[in-house]
C-alpha positions as CSV (number, residue, x, y, z in Angstrom):
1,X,210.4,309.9,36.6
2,X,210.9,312.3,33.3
3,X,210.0,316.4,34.8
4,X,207.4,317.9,33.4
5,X,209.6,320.7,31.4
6,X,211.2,318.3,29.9
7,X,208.1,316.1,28.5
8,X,206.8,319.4,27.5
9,X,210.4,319.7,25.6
10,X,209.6,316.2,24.1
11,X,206.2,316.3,23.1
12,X,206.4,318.4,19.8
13,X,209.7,316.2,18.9
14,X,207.5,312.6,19.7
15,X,204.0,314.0,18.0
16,X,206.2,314.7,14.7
17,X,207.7,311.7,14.5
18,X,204.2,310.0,15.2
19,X,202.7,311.9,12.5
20,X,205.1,311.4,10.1
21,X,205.0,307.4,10.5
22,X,201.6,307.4,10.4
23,X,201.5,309.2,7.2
24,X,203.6,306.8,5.5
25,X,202.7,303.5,6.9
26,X,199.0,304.0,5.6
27,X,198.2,307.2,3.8
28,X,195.0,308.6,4.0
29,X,192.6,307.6,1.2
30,X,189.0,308.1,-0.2
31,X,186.4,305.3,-1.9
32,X,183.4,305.9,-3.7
33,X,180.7,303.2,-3.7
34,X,177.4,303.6,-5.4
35,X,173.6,302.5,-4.9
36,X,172.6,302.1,-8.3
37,X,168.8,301.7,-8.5
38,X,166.8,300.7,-11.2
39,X,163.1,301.2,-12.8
40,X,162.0,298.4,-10.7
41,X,163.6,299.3,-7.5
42,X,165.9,296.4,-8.3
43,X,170.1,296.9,-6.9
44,X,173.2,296.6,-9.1
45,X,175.8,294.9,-7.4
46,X,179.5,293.4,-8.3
47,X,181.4,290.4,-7.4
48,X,185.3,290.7,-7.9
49,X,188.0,288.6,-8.4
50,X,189.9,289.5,-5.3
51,X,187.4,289.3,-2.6
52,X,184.6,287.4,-1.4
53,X,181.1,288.3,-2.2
54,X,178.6,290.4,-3.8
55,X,179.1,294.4,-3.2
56,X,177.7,297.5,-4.1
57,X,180.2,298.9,-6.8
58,X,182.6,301.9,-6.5
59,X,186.5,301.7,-6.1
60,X,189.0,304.7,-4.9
61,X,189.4,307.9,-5.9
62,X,192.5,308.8,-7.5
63,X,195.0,311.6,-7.2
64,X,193.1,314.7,-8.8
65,X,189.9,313.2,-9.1
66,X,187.1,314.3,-7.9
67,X,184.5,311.6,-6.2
68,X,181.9,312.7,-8.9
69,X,184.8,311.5,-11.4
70,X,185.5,308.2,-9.6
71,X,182.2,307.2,-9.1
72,X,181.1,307.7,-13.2
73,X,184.8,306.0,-13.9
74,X,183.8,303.5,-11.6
75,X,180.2,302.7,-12.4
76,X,181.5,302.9,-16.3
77,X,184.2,300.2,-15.4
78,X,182.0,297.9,-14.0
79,X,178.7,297.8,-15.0
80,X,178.6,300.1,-18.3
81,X,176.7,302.2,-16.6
82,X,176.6,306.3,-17.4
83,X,175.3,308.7,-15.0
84,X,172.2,310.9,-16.3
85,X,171.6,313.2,-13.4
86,X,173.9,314.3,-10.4
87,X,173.9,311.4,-7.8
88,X,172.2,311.9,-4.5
89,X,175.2,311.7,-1.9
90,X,173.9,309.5,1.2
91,X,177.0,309.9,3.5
92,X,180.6,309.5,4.1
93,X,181.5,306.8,6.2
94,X,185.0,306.0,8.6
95,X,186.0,302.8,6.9
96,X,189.3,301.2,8.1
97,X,187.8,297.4,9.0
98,X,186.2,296.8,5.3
99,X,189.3,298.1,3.5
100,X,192.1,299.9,2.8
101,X,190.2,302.8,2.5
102,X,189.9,305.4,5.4
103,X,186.5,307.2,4.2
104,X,184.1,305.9,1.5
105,X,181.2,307.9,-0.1
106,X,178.3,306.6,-0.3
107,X,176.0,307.8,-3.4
108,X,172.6,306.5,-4.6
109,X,171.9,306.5,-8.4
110,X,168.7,306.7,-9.8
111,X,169.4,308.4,-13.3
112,X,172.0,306.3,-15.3
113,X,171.8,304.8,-19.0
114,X,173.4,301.2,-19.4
115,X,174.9,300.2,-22.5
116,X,175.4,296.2,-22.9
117,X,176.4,295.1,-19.7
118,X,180.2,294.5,-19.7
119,X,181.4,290.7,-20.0
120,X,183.4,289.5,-16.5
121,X,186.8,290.3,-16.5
122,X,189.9,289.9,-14.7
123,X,188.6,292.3,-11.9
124,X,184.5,292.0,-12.2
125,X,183.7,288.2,-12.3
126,X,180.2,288.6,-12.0
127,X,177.2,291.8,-11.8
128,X,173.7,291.8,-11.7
129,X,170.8,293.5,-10.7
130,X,168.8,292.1,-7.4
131,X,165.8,292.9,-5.5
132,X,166.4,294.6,-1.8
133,X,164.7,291.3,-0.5
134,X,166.9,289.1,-2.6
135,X,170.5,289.5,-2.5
136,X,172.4,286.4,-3.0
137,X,173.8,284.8,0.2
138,X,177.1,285.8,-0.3
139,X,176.1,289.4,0.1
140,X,179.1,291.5,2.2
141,X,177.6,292.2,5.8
142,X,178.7,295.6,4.6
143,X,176.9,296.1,1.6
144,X,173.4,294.5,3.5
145,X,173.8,297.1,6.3
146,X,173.8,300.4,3.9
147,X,171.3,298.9,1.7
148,X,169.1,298.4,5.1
149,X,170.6,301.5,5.5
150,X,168.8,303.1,2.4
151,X,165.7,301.7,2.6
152,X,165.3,301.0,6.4
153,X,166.3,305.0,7.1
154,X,168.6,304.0,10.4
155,X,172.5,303.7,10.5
156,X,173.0,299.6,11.3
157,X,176.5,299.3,11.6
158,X,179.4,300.8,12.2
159,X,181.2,299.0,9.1
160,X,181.4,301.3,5.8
């Protein structure tokens, strides 16, 4: 059995070495995803080319960027859309199961211009606006949860 001075003499050498592979084998990063609202009360959401189902929009935030300038480079990217007012931030959410991001923002837009929606792409096949009550079936069980979320007023899940 290892003495106790000497795991005390380890323990600095192990927790650096820890660190340091945990900070390369998956670097800490930050999404931005946005509950863009409409007139009607209707939801914007996205379907892309890489994964399964309809979600709310948003993508990462790049080095130096702040999330206000993700999300309005996001929303812009995918949906044309241009933010009017400040967006409400909702909350920040621990994220590792949904993606490869470690936190996402979660914002809710109510003020934004939309210039002619943007034709599907390589990266957004498809984008619409839907009513609360009727997403499409392939909605992600993560974007249901925060928009029950939002309009239900209780956490539902622990996903993003």
């Amino acid at each position: 059995m290892m003495s106790v001075r000497l795991r005390r003499a380890l323990w600095p050498i192990a927790s650096r070495l820890a660190h340091i592979y945990w900070r390369f084998s998956r670097p800490a990063t930050l999404g931005v995803r946005a509950m863009v609202i409409d007139g009607q009360g209707r939801l914007f959401l996205v379907k892309h080319s890489y994964v399964e189902g309809w979600h709310l929009p948003g993508g990462g935030v790049e080095t130096g960027e702040t999330v206000f300038d993700a999300l309005a480079r996001e929303l812009a990217e995918e949906g044309n859309i241009e933010l009017t007012a400040a967006p409400r931030l909702y909350g920040i959410y621990f994220n590792k199961r949904v993606s490869r991001r470690d936190h996402v923002v979660l914002f809710v837009v109510r003020d934004f211009l939309q210039s002619a929606p943007p034709k599907p792409g390589h990266e957004i096949v498809a984008h619409g606006f839907f009513m609360p009550d009727a997403l499409p079936e392939d909605t992600s069980r993560a974007t249901r949860a925060r928009i029950a979320e939002v309009f239900g007023g209780a956490a539902v899940s622990e996903l993003w």
